[in-house]
N, C-alpha and C positions, 0 to 999 in steps of 0.2 A: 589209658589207665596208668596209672603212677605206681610203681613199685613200694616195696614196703619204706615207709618213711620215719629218719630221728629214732629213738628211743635205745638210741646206744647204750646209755646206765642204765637202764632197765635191763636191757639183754643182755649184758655185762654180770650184774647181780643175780640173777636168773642162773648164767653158766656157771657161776661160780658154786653156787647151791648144790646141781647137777654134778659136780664135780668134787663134790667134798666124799670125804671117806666114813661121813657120821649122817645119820637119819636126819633129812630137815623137810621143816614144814614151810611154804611161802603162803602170803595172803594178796591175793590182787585182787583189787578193789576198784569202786570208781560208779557212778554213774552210768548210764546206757551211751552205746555209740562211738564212745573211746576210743575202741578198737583195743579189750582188751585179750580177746581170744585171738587175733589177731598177734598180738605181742608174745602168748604164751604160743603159739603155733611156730615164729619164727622162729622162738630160740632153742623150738626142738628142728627147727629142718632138718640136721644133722645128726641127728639122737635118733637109735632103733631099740632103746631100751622102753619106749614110754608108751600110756595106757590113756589115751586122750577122752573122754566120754562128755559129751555135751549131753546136760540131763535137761527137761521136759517134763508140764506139769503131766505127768501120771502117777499111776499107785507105785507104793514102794517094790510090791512082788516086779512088776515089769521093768520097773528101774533097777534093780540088782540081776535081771534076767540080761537085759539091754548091756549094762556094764559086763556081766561076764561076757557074752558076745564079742564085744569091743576087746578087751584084756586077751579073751582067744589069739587074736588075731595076730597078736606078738607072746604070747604064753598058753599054751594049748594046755596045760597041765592043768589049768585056774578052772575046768569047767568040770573037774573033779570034785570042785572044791564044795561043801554046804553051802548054798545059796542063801547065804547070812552077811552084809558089810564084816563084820568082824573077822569071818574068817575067810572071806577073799580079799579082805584090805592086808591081815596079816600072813596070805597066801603071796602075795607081789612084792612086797615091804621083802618078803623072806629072797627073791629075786633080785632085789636091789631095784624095781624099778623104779619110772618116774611115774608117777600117778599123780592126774590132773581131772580134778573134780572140777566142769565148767557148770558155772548155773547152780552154785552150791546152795542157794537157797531153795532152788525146786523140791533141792534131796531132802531137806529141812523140813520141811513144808511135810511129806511125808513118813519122814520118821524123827522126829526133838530128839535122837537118842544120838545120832550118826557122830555131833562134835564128840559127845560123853568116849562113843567107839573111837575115834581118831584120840580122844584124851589118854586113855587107857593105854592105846598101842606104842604112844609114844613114851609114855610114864614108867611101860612095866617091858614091852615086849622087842624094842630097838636098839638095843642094844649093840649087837652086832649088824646092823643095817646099815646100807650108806643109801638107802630109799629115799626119793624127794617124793614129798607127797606137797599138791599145787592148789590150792584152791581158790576158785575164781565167782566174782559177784557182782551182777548190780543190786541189789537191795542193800544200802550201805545198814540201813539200820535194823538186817537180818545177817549181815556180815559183822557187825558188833557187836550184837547178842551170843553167837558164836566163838566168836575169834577173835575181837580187837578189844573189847570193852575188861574192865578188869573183874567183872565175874562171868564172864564167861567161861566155857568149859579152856578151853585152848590157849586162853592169854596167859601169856609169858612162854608157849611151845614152841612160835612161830620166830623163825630166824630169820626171815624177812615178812615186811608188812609194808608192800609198794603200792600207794595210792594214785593212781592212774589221772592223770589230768589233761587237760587240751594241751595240743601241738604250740610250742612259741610260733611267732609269727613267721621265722624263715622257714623253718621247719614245712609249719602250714603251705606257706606258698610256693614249695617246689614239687605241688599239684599244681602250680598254672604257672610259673616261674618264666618258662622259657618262652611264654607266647602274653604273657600279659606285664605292662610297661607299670613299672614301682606306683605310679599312678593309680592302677587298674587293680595293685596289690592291694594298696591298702583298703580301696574300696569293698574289694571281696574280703577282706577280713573283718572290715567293718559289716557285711551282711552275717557271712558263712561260720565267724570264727575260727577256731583251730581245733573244732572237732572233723577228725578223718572221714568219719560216716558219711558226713555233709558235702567234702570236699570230694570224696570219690564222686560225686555224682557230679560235678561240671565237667562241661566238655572246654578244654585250656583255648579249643580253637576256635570255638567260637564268643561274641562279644559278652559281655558281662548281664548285658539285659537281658538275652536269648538265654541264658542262663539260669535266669531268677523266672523269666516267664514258665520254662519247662517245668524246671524243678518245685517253684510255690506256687506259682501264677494260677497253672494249666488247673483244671478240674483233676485232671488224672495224674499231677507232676507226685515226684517219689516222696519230695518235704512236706508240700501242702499243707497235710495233717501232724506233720513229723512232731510237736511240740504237745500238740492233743495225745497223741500214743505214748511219747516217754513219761507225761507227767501223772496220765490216768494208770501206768504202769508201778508207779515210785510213790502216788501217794495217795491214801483212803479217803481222805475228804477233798478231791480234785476244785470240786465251786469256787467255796473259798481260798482255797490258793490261787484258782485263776482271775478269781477278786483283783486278788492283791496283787497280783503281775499285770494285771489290765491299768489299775490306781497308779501303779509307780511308772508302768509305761506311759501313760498318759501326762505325768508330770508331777504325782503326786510324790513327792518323795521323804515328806519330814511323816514321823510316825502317828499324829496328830491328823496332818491332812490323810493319812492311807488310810483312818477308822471313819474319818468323815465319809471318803470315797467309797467304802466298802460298806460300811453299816455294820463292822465286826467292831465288839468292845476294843476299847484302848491299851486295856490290860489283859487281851487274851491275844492279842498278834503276838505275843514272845514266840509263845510253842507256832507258831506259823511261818515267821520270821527262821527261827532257827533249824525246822525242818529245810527251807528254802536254803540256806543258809548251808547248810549239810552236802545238801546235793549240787554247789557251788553256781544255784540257779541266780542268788540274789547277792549283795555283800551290803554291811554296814561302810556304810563311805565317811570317812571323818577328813577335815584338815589334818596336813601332812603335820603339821606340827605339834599334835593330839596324841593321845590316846583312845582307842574307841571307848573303852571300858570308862574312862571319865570326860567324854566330852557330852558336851550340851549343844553341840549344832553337827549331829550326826544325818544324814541323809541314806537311802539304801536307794539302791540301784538295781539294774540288772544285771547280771554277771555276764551269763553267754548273749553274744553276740547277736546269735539267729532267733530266739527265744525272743529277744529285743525286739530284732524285727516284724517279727512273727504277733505277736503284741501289738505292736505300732501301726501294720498294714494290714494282716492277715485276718485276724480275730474278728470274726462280725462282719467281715466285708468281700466274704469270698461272693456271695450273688455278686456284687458290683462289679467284680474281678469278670465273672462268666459274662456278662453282659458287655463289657467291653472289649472281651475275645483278644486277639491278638495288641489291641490298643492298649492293655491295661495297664503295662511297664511305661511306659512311654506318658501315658496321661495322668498317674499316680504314684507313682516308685520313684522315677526318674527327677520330678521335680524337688523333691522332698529328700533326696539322696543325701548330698552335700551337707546338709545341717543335721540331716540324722547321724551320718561316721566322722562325724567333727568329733563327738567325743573320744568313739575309739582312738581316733589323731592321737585327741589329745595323749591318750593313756603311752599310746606309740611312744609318742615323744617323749614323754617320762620315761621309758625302759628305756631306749636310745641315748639316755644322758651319759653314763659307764661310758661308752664306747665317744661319743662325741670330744666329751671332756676326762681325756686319760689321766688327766694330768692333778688329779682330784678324788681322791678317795671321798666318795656317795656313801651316806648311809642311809639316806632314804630318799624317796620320791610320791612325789603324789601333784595335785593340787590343793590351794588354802583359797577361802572366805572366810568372810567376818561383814556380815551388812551386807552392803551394796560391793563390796572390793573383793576383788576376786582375782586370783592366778592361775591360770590355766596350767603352768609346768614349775613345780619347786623340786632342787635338787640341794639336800642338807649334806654337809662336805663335815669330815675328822676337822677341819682346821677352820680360819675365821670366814671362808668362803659361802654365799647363799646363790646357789645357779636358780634365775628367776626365766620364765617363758612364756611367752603370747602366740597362740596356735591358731590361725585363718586356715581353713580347709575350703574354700570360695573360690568361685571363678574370676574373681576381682585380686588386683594385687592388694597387698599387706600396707595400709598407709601408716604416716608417723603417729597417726593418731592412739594405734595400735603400741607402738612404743610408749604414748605418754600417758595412755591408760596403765598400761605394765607398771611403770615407775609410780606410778600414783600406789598401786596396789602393796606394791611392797614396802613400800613408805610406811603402808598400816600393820605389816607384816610379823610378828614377834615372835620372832628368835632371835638369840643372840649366841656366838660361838664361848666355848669355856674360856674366861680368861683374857677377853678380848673384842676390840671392836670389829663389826661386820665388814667384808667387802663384797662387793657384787660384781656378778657375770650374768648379763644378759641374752639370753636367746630369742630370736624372733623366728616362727616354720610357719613357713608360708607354700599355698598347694600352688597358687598362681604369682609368685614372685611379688616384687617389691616394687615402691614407688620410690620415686629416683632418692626423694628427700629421706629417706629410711637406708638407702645406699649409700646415698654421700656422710651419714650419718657414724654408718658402718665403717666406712674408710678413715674418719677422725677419732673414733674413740677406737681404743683396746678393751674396751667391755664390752662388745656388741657384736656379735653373730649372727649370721640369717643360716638358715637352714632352708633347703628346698626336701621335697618327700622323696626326691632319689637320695639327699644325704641321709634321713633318716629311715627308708626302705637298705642301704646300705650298711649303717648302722646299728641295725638290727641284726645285719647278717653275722652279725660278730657274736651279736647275744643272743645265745639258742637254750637259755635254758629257763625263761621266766615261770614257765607252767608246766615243768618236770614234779613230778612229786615226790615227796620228802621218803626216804630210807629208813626206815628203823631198824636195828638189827639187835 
């Protein structure tokens, strides 16, 4: 089991709150699985001031009965107090503690008044407080109504609003770091992603299939269902959403083909789309050289990693799974691997550009199509520079053909730097190296690089912060 991992700026900002001499409020937010009670727990290890209550759908009397209990345990004086939020929130507030409301939507759930109470306390009665008061959620869109949205009771109270998002990828794989070869990383990242929940549950010692059998495979593994529970948890009309994550996994991915695939109107996927969207389950994918808000060959995808896969293998085909017993990985998973986390590669490689190419200020990465041409890695540079990339994640080396595909692509490419004409730097990241003529290739030009996945498993270790979430203060 891996110790607590990454989230340095978050625990960081966290202490900082903790330690101020004025009343503050924090919002942590995010999705299920996170690990976001996890992040507020660590950055009190050290703190004996603080009142932690993980709330539970029950009634509001038990839930104020439960939280005084809790509060006792570090303030004995609180169970004095009228068993009312208001006047045990501004019983602790008056203590200066930390008060960390986890699950703040359960509290919500039974009583719509508690933001109005936290509103109030802060507006009229904190004066002299240096109380952090902490509130934590997965229901984004019951943590907005509250807290983040701008008519909510609380927005503009909150001194922090940290949106909790997956582990970048070094991060993520210093759960298997030491026993599985950058090879074997990226491959679990392309399963697992860089939700902690996920990663906790592989054993680093054992192979990567024994891994995927236990944890999705088995009848009884922890994941199995793991995808079924978070989504029927986060959204009220689960069918159609799992439509449209079946449709795009499957390869439907322009908006058009997803209402063919679903049989949902063309003009009602928005609110579907943007729920999805919210919960960082899907993303509108555009050429790098776009806009999403005005391009016209946008694509969506699936965001997490394991939801991907979960989609692609799992859905509708666990009988097959039990029927095959211990063969399943091996006869179904394993073959189909390779082209399944090609994309993740790809994405890899695009963060991996910053660190690859220092010498280059990136202002963005992605990949571009237009037709039939396609580039799997675009790195857009301040200056006349376009870093272009061809990604094989195959057990075949990388031939030239690969190269003259590349160059054809960017031929059709349009961009232009301000003020001037283009130059190009090529990258080729190849999982099984290169063919000689792609070597000797590399050796006569100065635009041409190959990348193997320990450089860019390396390369990553430099950038740990792709999936940090944004600070507001």
């Amino acid at each position: 089991m891996t110790g607590f991992v990454n989230r340095t700026e978050e625990l960081a900002r966290l202490d900082e709150l903790y330690d101020s001499p004025d009343a503050e409020l924090a919002v942590v937010f995010g999705r299920r699985r996170l690990g976001k009670t996890a992040l507020v727990g660590q950055s009190l290890s050290d703190r004996e001031n603080a009142v932690v209550y993980q709330a539970r759908q029950k009634t509001k009397a038990l839930q104020i009965e439960q939280f005084v209990d809790t509060a006792a345990d570090t303030y004995p004086g609180v169970t004095r107090v009228r068993r009312e939020w208001e006047a045990v929130l501004q019983y602790l507030t008056e203590q200066d503690a930390i008060i960390v409301l986890d699950e703040f939507p359960y509290l919500i759930e039974q009583d719509e008044s508690l933001p109005s109470v936290l509103q109030a306390l802060f507006d009229h009665e904190l004066g002299d407080s240096a109380a952090t008061v902490v509130l934590v959620g997965s229901s984004i869109s019951m943590m907005e109504e509250a807290a983040l949205l701008g008519n909510s009771p609380l927005y503009g109270r909150s001194s922090l609003k940290l949106d909790l998002r997956q582990l970048p990828f070094a991060a993520a794989m210093e759960f298997v770091a030491d026993d599985y070869t950058p090879d074997e990383q990226v491959l679990t990242w392309g399963i697992f992603g860089g939700v902690p929940y996920y990663l906790e549950e592989l054993d680093p010692e054992a192979p990567l299939g024994e891994n995927v059998s236990r944890t999705v495979l088995s009848p009884h593994g922890t994941l199995r269902n793991e995808p079924d529970y978070v989504l029927r948890m986060e959204l009220t009309e689960p069918t159609r959403y799992f439509s449209i994550l079946e449709a795009i996994a499957g390869g439907s991915t322009e908006r058009n083909e997803i209402a063919g695939a679903t049989g949902i109107d063309y003009n009602q996927l928005s609110k579907y789309f943007q729920r999805l969207e919210r919960l960082r389950l899907i993303e509108q994918h555009v050429p790098v050289t776009e806009r999403a808000e005005r391009s016209k060959r946008s694509r969506y995808r699936i965001r997490d990693n394991f939801v991907r896969l979960w989609f692609n293998f799992v859905y509708g085909s666990t009988g097959e799974y039990d029927a095959l017993g211990a063969e399943a990985y091996d006869a179904v998973i394993e073959p189909a691997l390779a082209d399944f986390v090609s994309r993740p590669f790809e994405d890899l490689c695009c963060t991996s550009l910053r660190a690859l190419y220092p010498e280059y200020t990136i202002t963005n990465t992605g990949q571009w199509w237009y037709g039939e041409h396609e580039v799997d890695v675009v790195g857009l540079t301040t200056g006349e520079t376009l870093i272009a990339g061809e990604c094989k994640f195959q057990q075949s080396p990388l031939g030239y053909d690969a190269f003259s595909s590349l160059q054809s692509g960017v031929e059709e490419l349009r961009w232009s730097p301000d003020g001037g004409e283009r130059a190009h730097e090529y990258a080729l990241f190849s999982r099984s190296g290169f063919a000689s003529s792609v070597e000797e290739a590399a050796a006569q030009r100065d635009d041409l690089q190959l990348f193997t996945v320990t450089d860019v498993v390396s390369a990553l270790g430099q950038i740990n912060s792709e999936f940090c979430g944004p600070f507001v203060r």
